[in-house]
C-alpha positions in Angstrom: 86.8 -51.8 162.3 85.1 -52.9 165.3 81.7 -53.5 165.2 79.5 -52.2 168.4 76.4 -53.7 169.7 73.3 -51.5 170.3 72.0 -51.8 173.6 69.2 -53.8 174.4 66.6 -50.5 174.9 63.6 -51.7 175.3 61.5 -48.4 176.3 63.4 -46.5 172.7 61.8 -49.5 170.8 58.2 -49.1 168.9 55.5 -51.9 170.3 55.5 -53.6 167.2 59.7 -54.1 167.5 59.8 -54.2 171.1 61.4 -57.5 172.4 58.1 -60.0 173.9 58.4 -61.7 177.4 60.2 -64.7 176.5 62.9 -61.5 175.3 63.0 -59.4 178.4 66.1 -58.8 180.5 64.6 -60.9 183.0 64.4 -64.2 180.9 67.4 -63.8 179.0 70.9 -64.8 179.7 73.8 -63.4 177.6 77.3 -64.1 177.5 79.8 -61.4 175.4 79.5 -61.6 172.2 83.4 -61.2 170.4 84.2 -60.6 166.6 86.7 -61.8 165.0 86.5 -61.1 161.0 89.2 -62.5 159.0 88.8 -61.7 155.1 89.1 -62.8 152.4 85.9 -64.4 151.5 83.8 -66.3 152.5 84.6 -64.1 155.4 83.5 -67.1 157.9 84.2 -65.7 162.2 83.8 -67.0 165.4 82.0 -65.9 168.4 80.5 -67.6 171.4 76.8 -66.5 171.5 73.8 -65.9 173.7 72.0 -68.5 174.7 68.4 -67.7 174.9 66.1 -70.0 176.9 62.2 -69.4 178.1 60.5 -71.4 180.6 62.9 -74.0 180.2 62.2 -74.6 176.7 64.2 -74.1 174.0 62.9 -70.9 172.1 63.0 -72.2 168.8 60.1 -74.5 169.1 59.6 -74.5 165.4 62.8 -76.0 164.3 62.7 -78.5 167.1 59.3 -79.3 166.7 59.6 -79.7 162.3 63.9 -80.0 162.3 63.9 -83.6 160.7 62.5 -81.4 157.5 65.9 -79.9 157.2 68.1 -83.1 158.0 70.9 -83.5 155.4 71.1 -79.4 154.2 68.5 -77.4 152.2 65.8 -78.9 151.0 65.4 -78.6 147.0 62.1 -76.4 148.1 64.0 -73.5 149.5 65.9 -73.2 145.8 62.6 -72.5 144.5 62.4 -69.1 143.4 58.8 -68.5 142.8 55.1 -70.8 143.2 55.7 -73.7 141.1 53.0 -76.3 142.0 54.8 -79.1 139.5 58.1 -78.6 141.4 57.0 -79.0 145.2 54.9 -81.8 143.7 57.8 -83.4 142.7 60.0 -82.9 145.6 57.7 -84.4 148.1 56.7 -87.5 145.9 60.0 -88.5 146.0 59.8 -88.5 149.6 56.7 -89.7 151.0 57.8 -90.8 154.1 58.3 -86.8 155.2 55.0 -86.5 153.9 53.4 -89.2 156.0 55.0 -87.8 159.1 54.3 -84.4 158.5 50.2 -85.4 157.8 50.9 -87.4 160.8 52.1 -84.7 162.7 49.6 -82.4 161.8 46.4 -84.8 162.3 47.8 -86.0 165.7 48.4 -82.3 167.1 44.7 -81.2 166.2 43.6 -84.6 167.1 44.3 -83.8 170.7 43.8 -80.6 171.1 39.4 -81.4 169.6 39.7 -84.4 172.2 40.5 -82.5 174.9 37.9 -80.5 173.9 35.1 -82.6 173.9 36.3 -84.2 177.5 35.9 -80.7 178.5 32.2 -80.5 177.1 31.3 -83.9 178.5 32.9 -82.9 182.3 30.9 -79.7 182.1 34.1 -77.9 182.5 34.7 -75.7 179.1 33.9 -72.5 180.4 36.7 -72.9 183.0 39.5 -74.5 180.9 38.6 -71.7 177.7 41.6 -69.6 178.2 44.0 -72.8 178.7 42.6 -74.4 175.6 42.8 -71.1 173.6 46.5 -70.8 174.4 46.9 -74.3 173.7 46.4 -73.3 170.3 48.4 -70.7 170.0 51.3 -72.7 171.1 50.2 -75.7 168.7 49.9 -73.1 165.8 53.6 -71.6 166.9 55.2 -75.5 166.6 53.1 -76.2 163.1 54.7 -73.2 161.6 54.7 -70.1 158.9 51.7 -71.8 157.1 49.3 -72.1 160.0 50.5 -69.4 161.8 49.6 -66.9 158.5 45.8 -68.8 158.6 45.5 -68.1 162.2 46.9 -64.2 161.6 44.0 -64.0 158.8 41.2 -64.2 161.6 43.3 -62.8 164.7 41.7 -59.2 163.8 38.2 -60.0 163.5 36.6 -59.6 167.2 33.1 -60.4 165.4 33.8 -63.4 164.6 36.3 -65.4 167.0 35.6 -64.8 170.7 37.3 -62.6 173.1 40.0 -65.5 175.0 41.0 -67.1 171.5 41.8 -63.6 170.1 43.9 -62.8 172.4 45.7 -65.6 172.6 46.1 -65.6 168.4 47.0 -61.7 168.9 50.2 -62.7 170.6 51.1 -64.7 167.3 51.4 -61.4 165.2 54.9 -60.8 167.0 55.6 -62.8 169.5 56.8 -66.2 167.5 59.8 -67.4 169.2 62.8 -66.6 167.2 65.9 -68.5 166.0 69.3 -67.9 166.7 71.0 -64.7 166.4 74.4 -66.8 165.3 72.3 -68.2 162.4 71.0 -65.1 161.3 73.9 -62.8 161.2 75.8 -65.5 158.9 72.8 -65.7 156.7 73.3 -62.0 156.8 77.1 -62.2 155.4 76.3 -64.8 153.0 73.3 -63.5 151.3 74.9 -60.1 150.8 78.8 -61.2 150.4 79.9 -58.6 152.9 81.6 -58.8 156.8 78.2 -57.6 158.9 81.0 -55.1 160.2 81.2 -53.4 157.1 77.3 -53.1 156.9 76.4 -51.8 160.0 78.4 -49.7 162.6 76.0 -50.9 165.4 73.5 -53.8 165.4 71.1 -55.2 168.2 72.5 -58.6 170.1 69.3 -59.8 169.8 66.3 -59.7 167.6 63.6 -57.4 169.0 60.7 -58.9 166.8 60.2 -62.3 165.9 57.5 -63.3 162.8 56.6 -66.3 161.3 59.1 -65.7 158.3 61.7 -64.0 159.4 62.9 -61.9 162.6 64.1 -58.1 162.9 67.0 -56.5 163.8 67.8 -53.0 164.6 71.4 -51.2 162.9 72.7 -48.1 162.0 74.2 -48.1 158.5 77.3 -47.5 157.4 78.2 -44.8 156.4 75.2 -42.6 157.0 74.3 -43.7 160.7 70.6 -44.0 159.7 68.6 -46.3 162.1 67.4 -49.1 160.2 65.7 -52.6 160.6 67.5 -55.3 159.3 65.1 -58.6 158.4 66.4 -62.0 158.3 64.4 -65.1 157.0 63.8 -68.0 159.3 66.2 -70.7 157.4 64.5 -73.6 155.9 60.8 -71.7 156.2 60.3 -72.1 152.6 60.9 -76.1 152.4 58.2 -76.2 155.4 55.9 -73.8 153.5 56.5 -76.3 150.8 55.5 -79.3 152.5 52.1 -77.8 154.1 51.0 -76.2 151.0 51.3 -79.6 148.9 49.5 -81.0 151.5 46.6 -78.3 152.3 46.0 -78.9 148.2 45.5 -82.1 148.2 43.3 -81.9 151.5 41.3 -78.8 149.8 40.8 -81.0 146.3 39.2 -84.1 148.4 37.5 -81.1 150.3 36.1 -80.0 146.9 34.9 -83.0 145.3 33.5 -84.6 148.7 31.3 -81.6 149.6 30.3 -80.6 145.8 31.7 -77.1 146.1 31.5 -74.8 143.7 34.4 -72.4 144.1 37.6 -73.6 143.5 39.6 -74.9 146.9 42.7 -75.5 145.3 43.0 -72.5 143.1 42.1 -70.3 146.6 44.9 -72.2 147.9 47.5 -71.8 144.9 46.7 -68.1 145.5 47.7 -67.6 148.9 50.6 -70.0 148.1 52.0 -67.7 145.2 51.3 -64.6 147.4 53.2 -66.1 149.9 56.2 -67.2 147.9 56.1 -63.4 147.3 56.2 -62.3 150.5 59.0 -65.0 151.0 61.3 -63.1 148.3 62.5 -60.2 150.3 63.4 -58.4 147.2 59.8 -58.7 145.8 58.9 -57.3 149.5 61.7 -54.0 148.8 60.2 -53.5 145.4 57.0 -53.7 146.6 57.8 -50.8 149.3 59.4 -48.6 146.9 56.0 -49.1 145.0 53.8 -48.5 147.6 55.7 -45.4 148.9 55.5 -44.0 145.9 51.9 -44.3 145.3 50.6 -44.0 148.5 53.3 -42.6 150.7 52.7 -39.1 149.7 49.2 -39.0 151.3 48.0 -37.3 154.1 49.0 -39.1 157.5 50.7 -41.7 156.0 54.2 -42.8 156.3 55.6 -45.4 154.4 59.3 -46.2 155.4 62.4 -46.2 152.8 64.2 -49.7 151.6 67.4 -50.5 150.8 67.2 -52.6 147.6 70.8 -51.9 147.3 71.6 -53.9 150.4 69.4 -56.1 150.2 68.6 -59.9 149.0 66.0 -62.8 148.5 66.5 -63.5 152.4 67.8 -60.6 153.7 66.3 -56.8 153.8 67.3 -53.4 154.9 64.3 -50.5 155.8 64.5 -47.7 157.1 63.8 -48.1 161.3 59.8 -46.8 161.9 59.2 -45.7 166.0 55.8 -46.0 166.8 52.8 -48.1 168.5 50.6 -50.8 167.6 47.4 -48.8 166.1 45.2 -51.2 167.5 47.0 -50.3 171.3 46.3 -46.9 170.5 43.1 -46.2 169.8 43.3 -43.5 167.3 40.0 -43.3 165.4 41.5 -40.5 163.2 44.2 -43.0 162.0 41.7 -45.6 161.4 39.9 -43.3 158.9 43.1 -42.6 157.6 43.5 -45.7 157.4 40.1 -46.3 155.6 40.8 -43.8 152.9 44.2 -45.1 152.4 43.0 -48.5 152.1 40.3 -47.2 149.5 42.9 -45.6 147.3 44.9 -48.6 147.3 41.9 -51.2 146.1 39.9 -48.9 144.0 42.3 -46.3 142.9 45.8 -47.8 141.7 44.8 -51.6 142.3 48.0 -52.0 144.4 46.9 -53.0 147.5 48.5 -54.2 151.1 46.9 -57.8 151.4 48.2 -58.1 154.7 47.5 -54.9 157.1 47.2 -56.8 160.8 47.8 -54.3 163.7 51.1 -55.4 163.9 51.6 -53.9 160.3 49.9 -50.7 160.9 51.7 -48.2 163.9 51.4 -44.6 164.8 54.3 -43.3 164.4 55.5 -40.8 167.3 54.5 -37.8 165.5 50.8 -39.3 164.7 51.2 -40.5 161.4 49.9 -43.8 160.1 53.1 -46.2 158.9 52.7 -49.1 157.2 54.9 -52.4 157.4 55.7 -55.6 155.8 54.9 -55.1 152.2 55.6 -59.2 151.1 52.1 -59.8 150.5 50.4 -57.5 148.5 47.4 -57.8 145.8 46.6 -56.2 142.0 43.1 -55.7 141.3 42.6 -55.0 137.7 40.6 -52.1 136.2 37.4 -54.0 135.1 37.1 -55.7 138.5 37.4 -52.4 140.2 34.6 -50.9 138.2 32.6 -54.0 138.8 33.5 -53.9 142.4 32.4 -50.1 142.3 29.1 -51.5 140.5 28.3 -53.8 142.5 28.4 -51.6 145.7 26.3 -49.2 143.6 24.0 -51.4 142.2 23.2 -52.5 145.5 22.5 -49.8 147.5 19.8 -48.7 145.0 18.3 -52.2 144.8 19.0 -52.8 141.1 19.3 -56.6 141.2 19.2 -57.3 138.4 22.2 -55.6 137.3 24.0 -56.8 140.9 23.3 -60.1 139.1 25.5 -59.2 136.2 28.0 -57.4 138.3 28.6 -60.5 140.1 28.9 -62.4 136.1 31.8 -59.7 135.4 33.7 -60.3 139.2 33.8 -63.8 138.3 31.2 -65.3 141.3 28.4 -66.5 138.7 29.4 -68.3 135.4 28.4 -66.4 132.2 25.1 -69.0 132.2 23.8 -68.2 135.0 19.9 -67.6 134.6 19.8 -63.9 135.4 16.1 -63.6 136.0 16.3 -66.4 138.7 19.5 -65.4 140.3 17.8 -61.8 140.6 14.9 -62.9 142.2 17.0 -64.9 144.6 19.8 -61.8 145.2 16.3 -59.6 146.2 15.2 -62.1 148.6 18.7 -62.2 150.3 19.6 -58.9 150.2 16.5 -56.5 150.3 16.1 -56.6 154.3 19.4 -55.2 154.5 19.6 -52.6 152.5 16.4 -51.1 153.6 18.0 -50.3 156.8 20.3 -47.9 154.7 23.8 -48.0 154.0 25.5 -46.8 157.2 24.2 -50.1 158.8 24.7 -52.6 156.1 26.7 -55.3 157.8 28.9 -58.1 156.0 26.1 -60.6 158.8 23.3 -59.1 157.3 24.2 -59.7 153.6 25.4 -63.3 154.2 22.1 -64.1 156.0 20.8 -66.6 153.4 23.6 -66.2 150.5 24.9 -69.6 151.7 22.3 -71.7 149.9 21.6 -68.4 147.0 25.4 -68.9 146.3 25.0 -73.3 146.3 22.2 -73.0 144.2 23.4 -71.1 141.6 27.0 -72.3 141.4 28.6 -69.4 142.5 32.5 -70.0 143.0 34.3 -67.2 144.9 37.5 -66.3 142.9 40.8 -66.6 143.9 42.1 -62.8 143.8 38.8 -61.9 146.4 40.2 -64.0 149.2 43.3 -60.9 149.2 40.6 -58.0 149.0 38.6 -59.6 151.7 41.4 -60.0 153.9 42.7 -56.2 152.9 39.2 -54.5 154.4 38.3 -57.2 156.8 42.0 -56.3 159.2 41.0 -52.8 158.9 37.1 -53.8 159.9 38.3 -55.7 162.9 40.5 -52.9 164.0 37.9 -50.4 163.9 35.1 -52.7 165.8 38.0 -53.2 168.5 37.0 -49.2 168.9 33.2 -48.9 167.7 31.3 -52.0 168.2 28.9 -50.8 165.7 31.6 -50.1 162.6 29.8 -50.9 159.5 33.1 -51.3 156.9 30.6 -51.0 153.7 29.0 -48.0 155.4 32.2 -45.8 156.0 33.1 -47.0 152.1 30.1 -46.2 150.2 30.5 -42.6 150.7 34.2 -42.6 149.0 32.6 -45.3 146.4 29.5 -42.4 145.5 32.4 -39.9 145.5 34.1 -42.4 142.8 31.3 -43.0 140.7 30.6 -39.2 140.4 33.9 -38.4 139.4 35.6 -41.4 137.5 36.5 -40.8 133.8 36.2 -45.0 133.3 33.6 -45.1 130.6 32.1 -48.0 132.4 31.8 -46.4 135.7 30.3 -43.4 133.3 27.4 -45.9 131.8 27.0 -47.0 135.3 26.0 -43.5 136.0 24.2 -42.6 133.2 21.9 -45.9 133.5 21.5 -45.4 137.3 20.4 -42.2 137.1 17.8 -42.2 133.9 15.3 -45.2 133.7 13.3 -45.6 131.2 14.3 -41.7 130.0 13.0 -40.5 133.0 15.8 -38.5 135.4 16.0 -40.0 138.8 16.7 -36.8 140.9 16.4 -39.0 143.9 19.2 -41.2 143.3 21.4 -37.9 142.5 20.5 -36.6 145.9 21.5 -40.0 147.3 25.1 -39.7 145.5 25.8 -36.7 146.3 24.7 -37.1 150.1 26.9 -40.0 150.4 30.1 -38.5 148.5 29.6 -35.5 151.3 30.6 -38.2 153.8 33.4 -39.4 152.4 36.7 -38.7 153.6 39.4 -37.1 151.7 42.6 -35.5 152.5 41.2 -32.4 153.0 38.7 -33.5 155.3 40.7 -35.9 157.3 42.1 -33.1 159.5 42.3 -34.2 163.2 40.8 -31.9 166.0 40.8 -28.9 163.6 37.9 -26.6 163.8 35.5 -27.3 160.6 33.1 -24.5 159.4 29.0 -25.0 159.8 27.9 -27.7 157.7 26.1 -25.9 155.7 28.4 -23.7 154.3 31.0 -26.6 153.9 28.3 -28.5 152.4 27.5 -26.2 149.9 31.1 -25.1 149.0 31.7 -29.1 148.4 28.7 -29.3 146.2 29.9 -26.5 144.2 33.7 -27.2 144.1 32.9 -30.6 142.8 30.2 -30.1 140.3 32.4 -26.7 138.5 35.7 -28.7 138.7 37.1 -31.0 135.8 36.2 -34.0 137.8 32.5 -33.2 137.9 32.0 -32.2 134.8 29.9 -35.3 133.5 27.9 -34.5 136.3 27.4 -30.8 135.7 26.4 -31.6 131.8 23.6 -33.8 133.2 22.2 -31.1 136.2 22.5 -28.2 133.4 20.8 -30.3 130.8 17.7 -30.9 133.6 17.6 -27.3 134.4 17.0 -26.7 131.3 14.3 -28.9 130.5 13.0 -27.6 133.6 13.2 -24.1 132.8 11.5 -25.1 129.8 8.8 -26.7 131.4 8.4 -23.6 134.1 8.2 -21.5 130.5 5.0 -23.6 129.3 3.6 -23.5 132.4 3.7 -19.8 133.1 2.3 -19.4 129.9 -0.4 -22.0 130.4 -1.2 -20.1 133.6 -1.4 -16.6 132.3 -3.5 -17.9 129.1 -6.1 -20.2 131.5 -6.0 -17.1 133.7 -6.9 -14.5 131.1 -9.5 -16.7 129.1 -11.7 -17.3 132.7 -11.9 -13.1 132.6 -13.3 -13.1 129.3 -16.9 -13.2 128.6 -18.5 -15.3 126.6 -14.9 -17.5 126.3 -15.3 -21.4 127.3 -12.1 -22.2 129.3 -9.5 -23.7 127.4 -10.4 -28.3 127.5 -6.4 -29.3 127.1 -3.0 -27.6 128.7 -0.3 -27.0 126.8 1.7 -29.3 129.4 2.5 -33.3 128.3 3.3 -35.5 131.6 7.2 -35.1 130.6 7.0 -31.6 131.3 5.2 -32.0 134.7 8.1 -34.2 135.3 10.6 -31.8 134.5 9.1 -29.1 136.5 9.3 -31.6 139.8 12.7 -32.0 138.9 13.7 -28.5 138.5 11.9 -27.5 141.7 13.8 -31.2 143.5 17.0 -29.4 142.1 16.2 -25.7 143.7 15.7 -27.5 146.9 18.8 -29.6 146.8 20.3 -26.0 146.9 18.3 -24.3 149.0 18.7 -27.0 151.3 22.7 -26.7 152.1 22.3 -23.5 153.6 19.6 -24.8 156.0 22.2 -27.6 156.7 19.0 -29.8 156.4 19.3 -33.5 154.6 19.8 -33.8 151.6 18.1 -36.9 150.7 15.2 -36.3 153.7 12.5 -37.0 151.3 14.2 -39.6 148.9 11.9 -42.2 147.7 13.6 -45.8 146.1 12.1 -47.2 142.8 8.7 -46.7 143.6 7.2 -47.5 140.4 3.8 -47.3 141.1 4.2 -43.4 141.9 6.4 -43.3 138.5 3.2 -44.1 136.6 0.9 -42.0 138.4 -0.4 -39.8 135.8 -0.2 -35.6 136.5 -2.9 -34.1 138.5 -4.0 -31.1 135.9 -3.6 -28.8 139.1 0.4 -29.7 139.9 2.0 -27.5 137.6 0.7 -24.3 139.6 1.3 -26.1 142.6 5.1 -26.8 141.4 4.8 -23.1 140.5 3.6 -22.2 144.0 6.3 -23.9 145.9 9.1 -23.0 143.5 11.9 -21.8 146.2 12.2 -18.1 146.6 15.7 -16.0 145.1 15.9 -15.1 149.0 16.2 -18.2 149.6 20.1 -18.8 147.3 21.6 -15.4 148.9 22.9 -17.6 151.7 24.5 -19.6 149.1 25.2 -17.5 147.0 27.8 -15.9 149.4 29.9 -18.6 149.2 30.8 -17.9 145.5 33.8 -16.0 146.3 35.5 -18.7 148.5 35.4 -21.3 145.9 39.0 -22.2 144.1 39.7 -19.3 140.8 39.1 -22.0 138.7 35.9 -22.7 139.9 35.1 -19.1 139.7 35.6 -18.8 136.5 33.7 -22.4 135.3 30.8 -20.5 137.3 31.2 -17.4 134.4 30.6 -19.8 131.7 27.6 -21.7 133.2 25.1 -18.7 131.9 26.0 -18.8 128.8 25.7 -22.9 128.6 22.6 -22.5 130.3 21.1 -20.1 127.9 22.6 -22.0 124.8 20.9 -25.2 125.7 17.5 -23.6 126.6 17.8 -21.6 123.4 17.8 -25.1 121.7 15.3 -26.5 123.1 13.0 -23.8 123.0 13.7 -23.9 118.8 12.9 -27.9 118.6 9.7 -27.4 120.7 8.5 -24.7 118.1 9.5 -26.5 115.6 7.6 -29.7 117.1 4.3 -27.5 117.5 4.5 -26.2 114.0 4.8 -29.0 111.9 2.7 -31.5 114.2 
């Protein structure tokens, strides 16, 4: 069999796999490649190959630049199969000269680069050497290698934070790293899997067309179904340089610790983003991880999650199906990034299994506008207790409740159980009460870290490991979106989908987190319901996220929301708490009608003193605001009017106001009209059949419950 090579297409390649500058047909210079297989094992073959040269450097800076690593065969580092922080210890301290060179190495490279620096500030010239000194560092991040290269893709999507030259520059490091030899890679190819790469593919690329820190990309066609499919081949000795940087980055990050008094815990942030990159190292951890994720998440709308080929594949070598498509941050596809948004939501706060790694050159639209996802080596778990406390938090703050944000923060692990609560609440509403006053669609991650700094060294707080991941996980998809909206607020877009969770969650935690927020001190907070269910309106869902499709009025889609969700299963904790305030309303609106008609017919009677005391206690006054707050949330939605318009935060001074003895025929006077519901009424027979027939049963709850509390209020009166 006679293995073809596919031709170098550039234009039929996606951005993300298209070959980069230093690969075009311009810079390269190919000789024929021949095959000559001769089995049995090892299957071993000869071929002259391509010799690829840039700029008259060799391409392969980072083996040139760190080779003497690799001197005398594999390092015992790149037999490790997993983290093991005892066994890289004791490689390198058996060779401390490598060490020394490497910390030399490293130290001497940045050393340059900050003097150059500051003989640029001191010749007044840094404005004018900015772009040369920013790609500078990108080609001193290419020579370090994997481990600094990975840092500097951490911050590459942030545009709020690193300026506009050095992004760009650290951009290009997201898939244009120079790649190593094709003659390497396809014998790593027959070795790891044990079969001639002529019995694998029928067609395979002559050269990679993406090159990443740990590995580089082919494109096939596999045998025998002639699918298109990437084929990924690690970098050789990547892991023995990982290694090396990692055992030193710990060390540096324990002196770090102890020198500065920190409180969080450097080197257990750095075993974490070692293990997850040991992970993403394992290429069979990366195809499980795939299968995972498309099962989970691959179903949703808009998203596309490519197949693997665990069968074919091996700790260095992978097999996925081929994804055509663009960078999404090239695009510019603001549907995709709320897509994207939802998706992202699902995975952290849904099923816990979350892409820890989405950089744009992860995340394409795909030629028939779907979002696809790549790479899935470095992923994250977030457990169910830090979810809901995640959920909580966001929650918590929002409605100002400090005090339980304090505790929220005890339970995510950032204060230690001893933490004085009172204090740390006091300090938490200092820091954080300016920006949530300016609502939650402009909350910024700037304005909530304005004075956390010296909060968070004061009271010991320690940022765990696992947050660094779910940082990373929203903060990609934040920079991505600014890159389009300068004014993206990433807690803004996700507090809607977080009020939709909270609302609908089963979690008995998430359920006392309701029940608490929305009664204090036995008193029903209608305001923070309206609030809720505003915000969940927002949120996105897949049968919102429809691009350019034609949405009805607001109002009516409002309204159908409002009802879909509060008479399906999902809302049903939520519709037990509405019916139960209707009926203490209705109950209230009973006592005051008859207190109206009995103060009414005793003034028309002669020689009859008006009745001194009403039959209405201040809890019944309350009940009747809420009832008539409730009528109005409906009556509302059909006037597409806000929701939340007159929603007033914890005002407790207006909470003890006692009743004016005139408000209850006020309340009475203002009660919204049945006129007023036919508008929304309408709408009934559009709502799902099982909705429909919830709404049958809602009567007779209604009337049960007001039954029973009309009973235990005689009851009450008589034997008082």
């Amino acid at each position: 069999m006679s293995l073809q090579l596919l031709p170098s297409r550039a234009s039929a390649l996606p951005a993300t796999f298209k070959p980069t500058p230093c690969l075009s047909s311009r810079n390269l210079r190919w000789r024929p490649v021949h095959w000559n297989v001769r089995p049995p094992h090892p299957w071993r073959r000869r071929r002259r190959v391509a010799v690829v040269s840039f700029a008259g450097e060799e391409v392969d800076a980072f083996t040139e630049y760190s080779g003497y690593l690799f001197e005398g065969g594999a390092s015992e580092a790149d037999l490790l199969e997993k983290y093991d922080l005892e066994a890289i210890a004791s490689i390198y301290r058996r060779k401390p000269l490598v060490v020394l060179r490497r910390l030399v190495q490293i130290g001497t490279t940045f050393g340059k680069w900050f003097a150059v620096r500051y003989l640029d500030g001191l010749m007044e010239r840094s404005d004018e050497m900015f772009k040369i000194r920013a790609a500078e560092l990108r080609m001193i991040l290419s020579k370090l290698g994997p481990a600094f290269i990975k840092v500097a893709q951490a911050v590459s999507s942030r545009p709020d934070i690193i300026p506009p030259t050095y992004l760009e520059e650290l951009s290009l490091l997201q898939d244009r790293i120079a790649p190593f030899s094709t003659e390497v890679a396809f014998d790593m190819i027959e070795e790891e899997l044990g079969v001639p790469i002529d019995m694998l593919f029928s067609e395979i690329s002559p050269e990679p067309v993406a090159a990443a820190s740990l590995g580089q990309v082919y494109q096939a066609r596999i045998i025998p179904s002639g699918k298109l499919v990437a084929v990924k081949v690690q970098r050789p000795g990547v892991q023995a340089a990982i290694s090396l940087d990692i055992f030193i980055l710990r060390f540096l990050a324990g002196l770090l610790k102890k020198a500065a008094k920190l409180n969080t815990n450097l080197p257990a942030v750095v075993d974490e983003w070692a293990s997850s990159l040991f992970r993403e190292m394992d290429y069979r951890e990366e195809g499980r991880n795939g299968l995972r994720f498309r099962k989970l998440y691959g179903s949703l709308q808009d998203v596309f999650v490519p197949e693997m080929y665990l069968d074919r594949s091996s700790r260095r070598v992978l097999i996925m199906e081929w994804v055509e498509g663009q960078k999404l941050s090239e695009v510019k596809d603001l549907y995709l990034v709320e897509v994207g948004v939802y998706c992202s939501l699902s995975q952290l706060l849904d099923y816990g299994f979350y892409h820890a790694d989405p950089h744009p050159g992860n995340l394409l639209r795909t030629t028939d506008g779907k979002l696809a996802y790549l790479d899935f080596g470095m992923m994250g778990e977030f457990k169910q207790e830090l979810r809901d406390g995640f959920i909580q938090a966001c929650v918590h703050l929002v409605n100002r409740d400090f005090d339980e944000l304090a505790k929220d923060f005890v339970t995510l692990g950032f204060l230690p159980p001893t933490a004085q609560k009172d204090e740390v609440t006091k300090a938490l509403t200092g820091v954080f009460q300016n920006a949530v006053n300016k609502g939650v669609s402009n909350i910024s991650f700037g304005d909530l870290s304005g004075n956390l700094g010296r909060t968070m060294y004061k009271f010991k707080f320690q940022i765990p490991s696992y947050f660094s991941l779910v940082i990373r996980s929203l903060a990609v998809l934040e920079g991505i979106a600014i890159g389009f909206n300068p004014e993206y607020k990433v807690l803004g877009s996700s507090y809607p989908w977080i009020a939709r969770k909270i609302l609908t969650d089963s979690s008995p935690n998430l359920r006392s987190t309701l029940q608490t927020l929305l009664y204090s001190n036995g008193a029903f907070r209608i305001d923070r319901l309206e609030s809720l269910l505003t915000e969940s309106l927002r949120a996105k869902t897949e049968q919102t996220l429809v691009r350019d499709a034609v949405q009805e009025p607001g109002s009516r889609l409002a309204a159908k929301q409002i009802f879909s969700f509060t008479l399906s299963d999902k809302g049903a904790f939520v519709r037990e708490i509405i019916l139960e305030e209707m009926v203490k309303g209705l109950d209230a609106l009973g006592v005051a009608t008859v207190d109206s008609v009995t103060t009414a017919a005793a003034s028309r009677l002669p020689f009859v003193a008006p009745l001194s005391s009403s039959l209405m206690a201040e809890e019944d006054v309350e009940n009747l605001r809420t009832l008539r707050r409730l009528l109005l949330l409906l009556s509302r939605l059909q006037k597409n009017e806000s929701l939340s318009a007159d929603v007033k935060f914890d005002n407790p001074e207006e909470k003890r106001k006692k009743a004016d003895p005139e408000e209850p025929l006020q309340i009475l006077n203002r009660l919204t009209s049945i006129q007023d519901f036919l508008p929304v009424l309408s709408i009934i027979s559009e709502l799902p059949s099982e909705c429909q027939q919830q709404l049958l049963g809602v009567p007779a709850d209604l009337l049960s419950k007001f039954a029973s509390r009309a009973i235990a209020r005689t009851l009450r009166r008589l034997f008082a």
